[in-house]
C-alpha positions, -999 to +999 in steps of 0.1 A: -626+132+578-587+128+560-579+100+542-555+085+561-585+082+589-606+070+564-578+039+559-576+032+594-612+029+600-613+007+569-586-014+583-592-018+619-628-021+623-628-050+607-596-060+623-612-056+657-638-083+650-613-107+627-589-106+657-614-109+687-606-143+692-572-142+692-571-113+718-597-134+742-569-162+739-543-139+748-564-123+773-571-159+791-531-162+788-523-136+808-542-142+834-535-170+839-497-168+839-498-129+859-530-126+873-555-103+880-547-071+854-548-082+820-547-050+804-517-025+808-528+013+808-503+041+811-507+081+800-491+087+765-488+118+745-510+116+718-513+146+689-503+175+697-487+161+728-523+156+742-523+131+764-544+098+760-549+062+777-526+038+757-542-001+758-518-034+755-517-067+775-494-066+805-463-086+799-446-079+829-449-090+870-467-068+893-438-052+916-409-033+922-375-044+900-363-035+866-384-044+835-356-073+828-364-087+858-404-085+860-407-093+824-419-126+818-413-159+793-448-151+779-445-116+782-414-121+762-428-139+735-463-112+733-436-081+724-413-103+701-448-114+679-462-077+693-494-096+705-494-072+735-501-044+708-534-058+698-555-038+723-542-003+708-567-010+678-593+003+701-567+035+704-572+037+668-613+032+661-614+060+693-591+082+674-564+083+699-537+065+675-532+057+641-519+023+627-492+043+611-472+074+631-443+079+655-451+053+679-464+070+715-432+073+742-439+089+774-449+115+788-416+128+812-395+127+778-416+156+765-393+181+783-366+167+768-370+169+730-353+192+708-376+215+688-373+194+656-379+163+681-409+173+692-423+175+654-434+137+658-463+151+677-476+167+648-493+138+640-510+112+658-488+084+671-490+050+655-492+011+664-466+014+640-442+037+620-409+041+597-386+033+634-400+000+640-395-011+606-363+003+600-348-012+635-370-005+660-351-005+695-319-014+683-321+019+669-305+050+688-329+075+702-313+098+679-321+076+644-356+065+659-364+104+664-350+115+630-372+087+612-402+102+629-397+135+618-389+124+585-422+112+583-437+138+600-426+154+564-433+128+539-463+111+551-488+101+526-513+073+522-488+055+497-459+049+528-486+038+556-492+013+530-457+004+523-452+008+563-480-020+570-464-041+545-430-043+555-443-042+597-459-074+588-419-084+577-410-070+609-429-090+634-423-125+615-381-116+617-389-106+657-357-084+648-352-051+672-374-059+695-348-048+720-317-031+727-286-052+740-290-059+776-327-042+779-363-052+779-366-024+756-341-002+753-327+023+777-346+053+786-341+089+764-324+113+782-324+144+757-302+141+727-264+143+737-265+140+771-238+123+788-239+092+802-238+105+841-273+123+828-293+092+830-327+101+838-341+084+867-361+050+860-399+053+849-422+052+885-436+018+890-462+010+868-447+030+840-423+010+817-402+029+790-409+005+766-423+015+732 
């Protein structure tokens, strides 16, 4: 067993039990205000581009429409405070994620990374990483992939630690949290492409959100 496993056992075990109470509450708040379907599952590509169940409360309307549209006051206030992230510390005690790592995208843009891109999958994704505390989505695709390479490259148990730190920062500035005029930010089409080379929008169910 690494290190860096070591730290995130160490970390999220008890972080699991410290934050059980909070997660019931936000568990009872979300179904009350969107019903039936608390949790939000969707297929992410995990190391190695393996593919794993990703766990976080549902913010969003059941339905067709855009994510603007079907996302909802409370859903808007989970991503800003990242509450809806809470359930990905089971990810991590499984071994699916890490707390620190390129954070898990989906699994049509695989295709579309370059080589050097597709480096972020040479580790296992994170709750958190060097993008979402350097912008997060009001970061280009291009900066948010280059930061995940870069510490693809430089990782060590000394910059999860100053990751943490300054993700804590982060969420209590609710800065980045989107793009302008997105939920999230608009979906990654393979670096350079044109604007008349949108990809089509994620199937229903499937939100491009990070």
């Amino acid at each position: 067993m690494t290190a860096k496993r070591l730290l995130d056992l160490a970390l999220v075990l008890p972080g699991l039990v410290l934050a059980a109470p909070l997660m019931l509450l936000v568990a009872l708040l979300v179904r009350l205000g969107l019903g039936p379907g608390v949790i939000f599952r969707q297929t992410r590509p995990g190391l190695d581009a393996k593919p794993f169940t990703i766990l976080k409360f549902r913010t969003m309307r059941h339905g067709p429409g855009p994510d603007a549209e079907r996302l909802t006051p409370l859903g808007r206030l989970l991503r800003r405070t990242s509450l809806d992230e809470l359930p990905e510390l089971w990810n991590v005690a499984r071994g699916d994620m890490s707390l620190v790592g390129p954070r898990p995208l989906l699994m049509e843009y695989l295709p579309r990374y370059s080589p050097e891109q597709a480096r972020r999958h040479e580790v296992r994704p994170g709750i958190t990483g060097l993008a979402q505390v350097r912008g997060r989505n009001a970061l280009s695709w291009e900066e948010r992939l280059a930061l995940d390479v870069w510490y693809v490259d430089n990782r060590s148990l000394g910059l999860d630690l100053r990751i943490l730190g300054r993700t804590v920062l982060a969420v209590l500035s609710g800065r980045g949290v989107s793009a302008p005029g997105q939920a999230t930010m608009s979906a990654f089409t393979g670096t350079g492409a044109p604007p008349s080379a949108q990809a089509p929008a994620p199937r229903k169910g499937q939100s491009g959100r990070d």
